[in-house]
C-alpha positions as CSV (number, residue, x, y, z in Angstrom):
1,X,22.5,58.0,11.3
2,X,22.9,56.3,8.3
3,X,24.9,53.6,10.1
4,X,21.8,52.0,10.9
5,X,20.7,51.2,7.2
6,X,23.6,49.4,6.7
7,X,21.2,46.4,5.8
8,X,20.1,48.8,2.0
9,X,23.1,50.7,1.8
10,X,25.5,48.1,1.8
11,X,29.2,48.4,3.0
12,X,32.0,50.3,1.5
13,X,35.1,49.0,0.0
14,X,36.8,50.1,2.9
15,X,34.5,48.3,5.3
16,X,34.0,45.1,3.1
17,X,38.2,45.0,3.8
18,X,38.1,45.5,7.5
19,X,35.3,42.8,7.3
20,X,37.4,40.3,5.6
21,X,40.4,40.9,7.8
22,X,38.7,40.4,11.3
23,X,35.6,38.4,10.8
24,X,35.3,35.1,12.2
25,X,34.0,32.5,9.7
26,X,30.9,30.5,10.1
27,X,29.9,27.6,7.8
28,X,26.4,26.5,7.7
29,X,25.7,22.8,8.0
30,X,24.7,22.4,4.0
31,X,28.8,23.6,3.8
32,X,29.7,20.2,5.5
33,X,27.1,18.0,3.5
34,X,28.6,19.3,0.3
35,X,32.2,18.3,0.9
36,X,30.1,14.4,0.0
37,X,28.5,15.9,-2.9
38,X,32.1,16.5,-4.7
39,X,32.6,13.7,-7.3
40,X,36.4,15.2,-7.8
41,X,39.2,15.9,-5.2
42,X,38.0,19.5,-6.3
43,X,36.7,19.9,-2.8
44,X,40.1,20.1,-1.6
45,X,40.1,23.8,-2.5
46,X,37.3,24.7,-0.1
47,X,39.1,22.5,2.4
48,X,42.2,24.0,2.6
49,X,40.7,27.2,2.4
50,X,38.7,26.4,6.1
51,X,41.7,24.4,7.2
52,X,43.7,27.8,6.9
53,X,41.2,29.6,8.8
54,X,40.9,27.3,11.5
55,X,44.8,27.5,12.0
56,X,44.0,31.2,12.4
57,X,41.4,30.2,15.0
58,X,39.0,32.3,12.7
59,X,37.1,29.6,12.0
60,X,34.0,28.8,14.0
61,X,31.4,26.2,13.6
62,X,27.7,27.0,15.3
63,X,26.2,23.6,17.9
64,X,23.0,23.8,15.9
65,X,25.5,23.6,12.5
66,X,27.0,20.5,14.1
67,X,24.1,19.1,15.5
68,X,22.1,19.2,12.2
69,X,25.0,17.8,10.5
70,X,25.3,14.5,12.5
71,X,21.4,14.1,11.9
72,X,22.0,14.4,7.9
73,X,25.7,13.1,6.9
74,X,24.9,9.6,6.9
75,X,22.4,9.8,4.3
76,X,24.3,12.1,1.9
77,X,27.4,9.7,2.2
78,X,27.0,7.0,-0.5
79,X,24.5,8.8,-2.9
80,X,26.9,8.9,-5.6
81,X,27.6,5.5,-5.2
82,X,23.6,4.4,-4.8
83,X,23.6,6.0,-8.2
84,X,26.4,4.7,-10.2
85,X,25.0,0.8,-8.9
86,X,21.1,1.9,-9.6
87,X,22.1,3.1,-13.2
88,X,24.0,-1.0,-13.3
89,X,20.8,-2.8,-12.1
90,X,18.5,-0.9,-14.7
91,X,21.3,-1.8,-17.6
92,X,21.2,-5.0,-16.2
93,X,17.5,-5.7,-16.2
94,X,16.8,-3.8,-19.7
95,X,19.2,-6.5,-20.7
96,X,17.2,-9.4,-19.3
97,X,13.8,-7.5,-20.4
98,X,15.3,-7.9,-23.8
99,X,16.1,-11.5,-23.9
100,X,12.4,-12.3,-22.2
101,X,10.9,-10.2,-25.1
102,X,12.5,-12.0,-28.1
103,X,11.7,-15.4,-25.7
104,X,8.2,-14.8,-25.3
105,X,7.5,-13.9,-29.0
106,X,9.6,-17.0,-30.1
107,X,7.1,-18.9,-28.4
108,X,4.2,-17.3,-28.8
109,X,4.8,-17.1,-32.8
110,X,6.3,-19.9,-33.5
111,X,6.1,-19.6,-38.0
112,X,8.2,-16.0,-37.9
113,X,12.2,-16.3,-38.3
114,X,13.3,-13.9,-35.3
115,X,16.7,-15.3,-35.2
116,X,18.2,-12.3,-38.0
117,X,17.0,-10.1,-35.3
118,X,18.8,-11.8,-32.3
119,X,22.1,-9.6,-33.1
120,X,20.3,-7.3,-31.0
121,X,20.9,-8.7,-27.9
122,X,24.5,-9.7,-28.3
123,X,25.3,-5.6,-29.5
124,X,23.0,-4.4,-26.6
125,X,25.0,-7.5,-24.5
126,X,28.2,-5.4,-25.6
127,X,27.1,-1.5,-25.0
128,X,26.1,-2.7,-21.7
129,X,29.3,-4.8,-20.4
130,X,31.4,-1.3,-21.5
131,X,28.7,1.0,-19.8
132,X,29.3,-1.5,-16.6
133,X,33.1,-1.2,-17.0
134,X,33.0,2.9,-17.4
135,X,31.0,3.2,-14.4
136,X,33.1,0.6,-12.2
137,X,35.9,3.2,-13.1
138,X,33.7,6.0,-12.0
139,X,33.1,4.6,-9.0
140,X,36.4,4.0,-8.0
141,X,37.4,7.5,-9.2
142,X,34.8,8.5,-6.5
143,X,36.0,10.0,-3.2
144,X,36.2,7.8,-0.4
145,X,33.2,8.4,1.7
146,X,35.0,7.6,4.7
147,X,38.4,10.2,4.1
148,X,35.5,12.6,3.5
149,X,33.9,12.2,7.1
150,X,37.5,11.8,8.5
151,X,38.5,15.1,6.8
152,X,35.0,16.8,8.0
153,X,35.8,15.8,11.5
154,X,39.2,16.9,11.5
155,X,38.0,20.7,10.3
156,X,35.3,20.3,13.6
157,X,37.6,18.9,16.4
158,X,38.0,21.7,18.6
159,X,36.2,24.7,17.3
160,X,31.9,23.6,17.7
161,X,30.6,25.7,19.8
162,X,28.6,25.4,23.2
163,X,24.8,23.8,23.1
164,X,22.2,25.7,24.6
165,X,20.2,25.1,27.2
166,X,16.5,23.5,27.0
167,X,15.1,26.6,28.6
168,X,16.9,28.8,26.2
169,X,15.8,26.9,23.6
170,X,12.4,27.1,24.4
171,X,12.7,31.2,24.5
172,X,13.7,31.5,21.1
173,X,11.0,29.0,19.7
174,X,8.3,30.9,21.9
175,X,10.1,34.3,19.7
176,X,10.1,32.9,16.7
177,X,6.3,31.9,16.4
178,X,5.7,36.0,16.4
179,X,8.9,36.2,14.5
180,X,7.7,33.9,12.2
181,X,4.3,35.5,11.9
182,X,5.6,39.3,10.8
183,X,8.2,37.0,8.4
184,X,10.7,38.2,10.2
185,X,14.3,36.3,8.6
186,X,15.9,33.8,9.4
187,X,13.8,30.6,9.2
188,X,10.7,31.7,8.5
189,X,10.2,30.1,5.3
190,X,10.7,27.0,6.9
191,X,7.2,27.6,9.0
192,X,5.6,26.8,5.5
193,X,7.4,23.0,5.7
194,X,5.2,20.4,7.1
195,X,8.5,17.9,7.5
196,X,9.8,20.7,9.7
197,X,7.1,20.6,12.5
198,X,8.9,17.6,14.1
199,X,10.8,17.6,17.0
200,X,14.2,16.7,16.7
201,X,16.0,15.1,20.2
202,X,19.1,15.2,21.2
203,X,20.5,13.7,24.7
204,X,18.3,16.0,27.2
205,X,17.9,18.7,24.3
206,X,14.7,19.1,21.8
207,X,13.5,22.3,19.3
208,X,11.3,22.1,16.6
209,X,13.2,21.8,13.4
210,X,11.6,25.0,11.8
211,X,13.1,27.1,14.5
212,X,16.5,25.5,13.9
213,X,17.7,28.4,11.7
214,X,16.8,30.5,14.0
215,X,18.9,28.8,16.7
216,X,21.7,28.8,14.9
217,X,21.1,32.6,14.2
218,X,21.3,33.5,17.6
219,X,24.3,31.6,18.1
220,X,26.2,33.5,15.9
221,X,25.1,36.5,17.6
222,X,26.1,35.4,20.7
223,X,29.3,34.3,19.6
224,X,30.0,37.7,18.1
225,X,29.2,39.4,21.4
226,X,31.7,37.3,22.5
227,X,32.8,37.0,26.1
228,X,36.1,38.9,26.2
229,X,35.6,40.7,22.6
230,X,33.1,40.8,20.2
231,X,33.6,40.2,16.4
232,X,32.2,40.4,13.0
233,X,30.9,36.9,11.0
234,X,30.6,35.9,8.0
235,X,28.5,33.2,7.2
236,X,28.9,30.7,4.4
237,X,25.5,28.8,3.1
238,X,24.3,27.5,0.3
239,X,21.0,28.0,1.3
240,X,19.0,30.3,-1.0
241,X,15.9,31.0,1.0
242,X,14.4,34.2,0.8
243,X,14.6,34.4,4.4
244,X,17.9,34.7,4.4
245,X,18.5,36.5,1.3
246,X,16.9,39.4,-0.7
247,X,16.2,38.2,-4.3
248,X,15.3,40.0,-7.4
249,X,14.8,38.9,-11.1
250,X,17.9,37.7,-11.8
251,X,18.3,35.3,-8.2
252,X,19.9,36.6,-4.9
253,X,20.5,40.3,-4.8
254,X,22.3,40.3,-1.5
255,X,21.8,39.4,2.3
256,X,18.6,40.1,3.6
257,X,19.1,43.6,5.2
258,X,17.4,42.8,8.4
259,X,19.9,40.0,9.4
260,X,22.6,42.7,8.7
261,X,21.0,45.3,10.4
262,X,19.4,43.3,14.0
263,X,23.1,41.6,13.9
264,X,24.5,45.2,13.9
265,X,21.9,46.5,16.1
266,X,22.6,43.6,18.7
267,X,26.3,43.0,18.6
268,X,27.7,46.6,16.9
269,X,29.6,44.4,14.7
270,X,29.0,43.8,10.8
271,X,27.8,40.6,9.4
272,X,28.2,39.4,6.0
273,X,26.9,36.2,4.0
274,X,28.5,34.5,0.6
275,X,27.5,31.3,-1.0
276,X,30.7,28.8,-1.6
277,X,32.1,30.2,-5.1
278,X,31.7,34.2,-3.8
279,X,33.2,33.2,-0.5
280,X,36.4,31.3,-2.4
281,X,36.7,34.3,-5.1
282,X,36.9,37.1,-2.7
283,X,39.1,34.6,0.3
284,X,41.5,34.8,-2.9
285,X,40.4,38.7,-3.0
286,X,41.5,39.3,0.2
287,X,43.6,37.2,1.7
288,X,46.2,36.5,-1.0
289,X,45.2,32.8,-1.2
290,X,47.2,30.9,-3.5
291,X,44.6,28.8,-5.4
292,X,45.9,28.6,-8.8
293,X,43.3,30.1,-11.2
294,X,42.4,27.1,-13.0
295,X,41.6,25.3,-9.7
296,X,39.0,27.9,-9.3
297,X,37.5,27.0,-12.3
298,X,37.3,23.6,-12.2
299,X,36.1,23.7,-8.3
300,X,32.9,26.2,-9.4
301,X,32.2,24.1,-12.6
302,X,31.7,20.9,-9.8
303,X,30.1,23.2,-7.4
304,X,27.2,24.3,-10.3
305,X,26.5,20.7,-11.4
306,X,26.3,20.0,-7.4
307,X,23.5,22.9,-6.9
308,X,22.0,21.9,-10.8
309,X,21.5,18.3,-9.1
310,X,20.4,19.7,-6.0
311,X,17.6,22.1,-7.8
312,X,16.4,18.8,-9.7
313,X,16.1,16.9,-6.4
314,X,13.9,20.2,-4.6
315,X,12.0,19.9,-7.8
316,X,11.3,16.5,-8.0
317,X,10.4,17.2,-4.0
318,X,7.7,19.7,-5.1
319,X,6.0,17.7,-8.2
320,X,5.8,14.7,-5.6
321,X,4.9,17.2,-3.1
322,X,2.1,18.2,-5.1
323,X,1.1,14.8,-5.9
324,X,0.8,13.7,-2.5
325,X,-1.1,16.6,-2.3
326,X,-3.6,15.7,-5.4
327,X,-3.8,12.4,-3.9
328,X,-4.7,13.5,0.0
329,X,-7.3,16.2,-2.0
330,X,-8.7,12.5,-4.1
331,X,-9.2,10.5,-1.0
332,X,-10.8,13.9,1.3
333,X,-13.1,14.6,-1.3
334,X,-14.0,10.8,-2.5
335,X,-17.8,10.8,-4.2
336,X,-20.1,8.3,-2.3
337,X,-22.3,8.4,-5.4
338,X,-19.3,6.5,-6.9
339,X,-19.2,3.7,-3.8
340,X,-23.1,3.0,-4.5
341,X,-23.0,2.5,-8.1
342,X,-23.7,-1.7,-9.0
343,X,-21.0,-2.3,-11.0
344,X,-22.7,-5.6,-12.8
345,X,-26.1,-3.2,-13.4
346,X,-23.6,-1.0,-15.5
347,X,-22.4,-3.4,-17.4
348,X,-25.4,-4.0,-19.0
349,X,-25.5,-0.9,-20.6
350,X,-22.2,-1.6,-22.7
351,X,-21.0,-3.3,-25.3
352,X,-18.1,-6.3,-25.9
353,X,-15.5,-3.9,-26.4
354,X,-16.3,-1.5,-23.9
355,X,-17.0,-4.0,-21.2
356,X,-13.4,-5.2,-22.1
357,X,-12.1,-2.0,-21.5
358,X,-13.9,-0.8,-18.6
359,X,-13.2,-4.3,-16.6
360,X,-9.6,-3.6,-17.3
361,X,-9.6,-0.2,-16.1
362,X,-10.8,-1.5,-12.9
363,X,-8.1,-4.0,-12.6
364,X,-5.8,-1.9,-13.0
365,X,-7.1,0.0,-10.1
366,X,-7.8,-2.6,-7.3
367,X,-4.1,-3.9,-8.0
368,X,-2.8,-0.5,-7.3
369,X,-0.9,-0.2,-3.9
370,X,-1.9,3.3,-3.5
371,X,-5.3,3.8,-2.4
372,X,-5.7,7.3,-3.4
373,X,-4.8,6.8,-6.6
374,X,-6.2,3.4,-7.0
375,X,-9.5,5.7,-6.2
376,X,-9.0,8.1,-9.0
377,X,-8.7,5.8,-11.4
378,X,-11.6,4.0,-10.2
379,X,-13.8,7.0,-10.3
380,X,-12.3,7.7,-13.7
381,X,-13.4,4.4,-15.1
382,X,-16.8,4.9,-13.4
383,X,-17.1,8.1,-14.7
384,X,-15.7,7.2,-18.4
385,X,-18.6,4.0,-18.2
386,X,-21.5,6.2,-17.1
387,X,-20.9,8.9,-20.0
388,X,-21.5,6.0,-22.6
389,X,-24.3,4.6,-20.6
390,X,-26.6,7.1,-19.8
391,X,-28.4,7.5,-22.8
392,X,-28.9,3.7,-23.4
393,X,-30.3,4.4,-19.7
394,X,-32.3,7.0,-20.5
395,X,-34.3,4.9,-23.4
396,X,-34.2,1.7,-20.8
397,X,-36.2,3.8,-18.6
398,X,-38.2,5.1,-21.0
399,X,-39.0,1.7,-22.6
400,X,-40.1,0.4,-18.8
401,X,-42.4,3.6,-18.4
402,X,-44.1,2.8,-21.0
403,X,-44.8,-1.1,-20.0
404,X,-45.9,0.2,-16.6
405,X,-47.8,2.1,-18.2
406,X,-50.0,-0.8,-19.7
407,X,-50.3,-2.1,-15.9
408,X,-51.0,1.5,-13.9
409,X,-51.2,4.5,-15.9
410,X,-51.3,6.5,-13.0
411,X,-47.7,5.6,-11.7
412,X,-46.0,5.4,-14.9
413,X,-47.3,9.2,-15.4
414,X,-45.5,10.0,-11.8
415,X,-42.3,8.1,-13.2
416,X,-42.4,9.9,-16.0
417,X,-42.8,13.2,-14.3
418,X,-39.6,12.4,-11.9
419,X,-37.4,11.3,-14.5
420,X,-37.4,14.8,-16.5
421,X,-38.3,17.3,-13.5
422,X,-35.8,15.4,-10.7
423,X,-33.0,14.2,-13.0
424,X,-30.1,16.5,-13.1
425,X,-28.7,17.7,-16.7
426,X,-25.1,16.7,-15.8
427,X,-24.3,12.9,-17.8
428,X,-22.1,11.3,-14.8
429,X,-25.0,12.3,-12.0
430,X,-27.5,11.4,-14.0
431,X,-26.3,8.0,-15.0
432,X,-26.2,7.1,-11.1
433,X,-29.5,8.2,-10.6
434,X,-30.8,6.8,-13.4
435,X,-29.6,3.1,-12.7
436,X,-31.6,3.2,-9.2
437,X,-34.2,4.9,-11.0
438,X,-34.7,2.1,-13.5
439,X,-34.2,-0.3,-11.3
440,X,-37.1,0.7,-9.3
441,X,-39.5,0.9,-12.3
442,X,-38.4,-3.2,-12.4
443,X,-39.7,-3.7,-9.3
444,X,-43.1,-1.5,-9.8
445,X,-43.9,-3.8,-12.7
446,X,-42.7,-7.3,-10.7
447,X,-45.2,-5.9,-8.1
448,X,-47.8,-5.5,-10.5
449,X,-47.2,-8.5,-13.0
450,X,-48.7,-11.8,-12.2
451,X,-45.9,-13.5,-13.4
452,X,-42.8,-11.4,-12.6
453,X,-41.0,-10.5,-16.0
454,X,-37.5,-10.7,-16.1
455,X,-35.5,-7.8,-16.8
């Protein structure tokens, strides 16, 4: 009975043996996309490794696993590269940036000796020309993109599996929305991904990309049912999902027991999941393999500065996210109040200096390309202008009441009576209220004045 809580118990060292003799090895598509991540030959010793296994014909690579890494390879193959030449042009232009600065203050102070201060350029000049030379080596140290995709493709050749059919497809996307809903693993997390509700194409084929873990999922239970014999998997990924692995305080406890267990229950065979630097220690465990220690060491000390770089990347992905987000949230909830208020009437309710600065708050603004942010700094100088104003406002429209008062007594009373019963107590609101406020106590008293004072 307890057989079928295999997914919290766990498997003995007995079983975890067995397991490692017979299983069939899967590698997730983020497997292939790392061997481009490698800055070192270091990823030789995960090649090898897969090379062996494939000689074996225990190696086995998902059509969902290849698909999705033909959609994503070309854009992971010259990062490094990008990199090392980005880092050049910055160098490049901090140099020129410096040589404009001592130009432009050369000029436009002609009586001060800069020329003691030029060394400055020629040392930067120097540090730059040997940062150029260090990273021309490092770039040439690199692996060849191209051997990497021709060594990728030589591990694949022969041993991707079948596609499936469209109406198959569709069956497993019409389960996962349920499966989805109860957060049932694998893929679920990726229901929360709004870049993952489009629909990827392929010849004839389409899915939805959220569903396309759980394509590949039940490809791998298929292929352990297997036609002739079934057989146990083991998965490698570098994916760190919750739906696909149980986490606790300290990171990722183990698999998430209900792929062991639905695996189990489906196919009666045992399924297993490592990330790269579990599955190389215990393939040396296990089978013997004759990866020199030190290689090991090396190859995980690459493989953590790979995931460091990749955690930096997810969370510059979220702060961005969250940006867009702020900026969406800026645009939806825009203040008309804001659209209405007269600039040039505002104005008049600041000084020199703070005309200065609220003209070039607005500059700044209308030449920003992005028009949700151009917005909030727009309403932020609005805001930041009416918050000064609104007590110079305030004694404007007091100082009107009282003329209008010498011309109808009657309506500067009702003026009065608006301006402290319908005004509300918050500066900003008030401030727009007030300017259309005062400006109709202008044109009470044009009305009423022979001669039409100007205000």
């Amino acid at each position: 009975m307890l057989e079928n809580f295999k997914g919290f118990i766990g498997y003995s060292d007995e079983e975890f043996k067995n397991l490692w003799e017979n299983a069939l090895v899967v590698v997730d598509t983020n497997i292939l996309i790392y061997f481009y991540k490698f800055s070192s030959k270091q990823s030789e010793t995960l090649f090898n490794i897969l090379m062996r296994l494939k000689i074996e014909e225990r190696l086995w690579i998902p059509h969902q696993v290849a698909l999705e890494y033909f959609h994503n390879y070309e854009s992971n193959m010259s990062k490094q590269t990008e990199g090392y030449n980005s880092l050049k042009e910055k160098l490049l232009k901090l140099n020129k940036d410096a040589e404009k600065a001592f130009s432009t203050i050369e000029s436009s102070h002609p009586y001060i000796e800069i020329s003691k201060f030029k060394y400055f350029i020629d040392e930067l000049k120097k540090s730059i020309d040997e940062v150029q030379e260090k990273i021309t080596e490092e770039i040439n140290e690199l692996p060849k993109a191209e051997y990497t995709e021709k060594k990728v493709l030589e591990l694949m050749d022969g041993i991707v599996g079948h596609p499936y059919t469209q109406d198959k497809i569709n069956s497993i996307e019409n389960e996962g929305g349920e499966r989805y809903h109860n957060e049932v693993p694998p893929g679920w997390e990726d229901a929360k991904d709004n870049n993952k509700e489009n629909i990827r194409t392929y010849g004839t084929l389409k899915y939805t990309q959220k569903y396309g873990d759980l394509i590949l999922w039940n490809q791998m239970i298929d292929k352990a049912k297997g036609d002739q014999h079934s057989t146990p998997i083991i998965f490698i990924t570098e994916d760190k999902k919750e739906d696909w692995w149980e986490k606790d305080k300290r990171g990722i406890k183990r698999p998430q027991p209900n792929l062991i267990h639905e695996f189990l229950e489906k196919t009666s065979q045992k399924f297993y999941m490592y990330r790269i630097d579990e599955f190389v220690k215990y393939a040396r465990e296990y089978w013997g393999d004759g990866v020199p220690e030190q290689e090991v060491e090396n190859f995980n000390k690459e493989l953590e500065h790979i995931r460091k770089s990749d955690d930096k990347v997810e969370e510059m992905k979220r702060k961005n996210a969250k940006l867009m987000a702020y900026r969406i949230g800026v645009v939806s909830s825009l203040s008309k109040q804001f659209k209405d208020v007269q600039i040039n009437k505002l104005m008049e309710y600041l000084v020199e200096e703070e005309k200065a600065h609220f003209k070039n708050e607005l500059k700044i603004a209308f030449s920003e390309n992005d028009k949700a942010f151009s917005t909030h700094i727009y309403d932020d100088a609005i805001s930041w202008a009416l918050n000064i104003a609104s007590p110079r406002i305030v004694n404007k429209a007091i100082d009107l009441i009282s003329t209008l008062g010498t011309l109808d007594y009657t309506k500067a009373n009702e003026y009065r009576d608006r301006m402290y019963s319908e005004m509300p107590d918050e500066t900003v609101p008030k401030g727009i209220m007030l300017l259309e406020f005062v400006e109709k106590l202008k044109n009470e008293i044009y009305e009423l004045e022979d001669d039409g004072l100007p205000f």
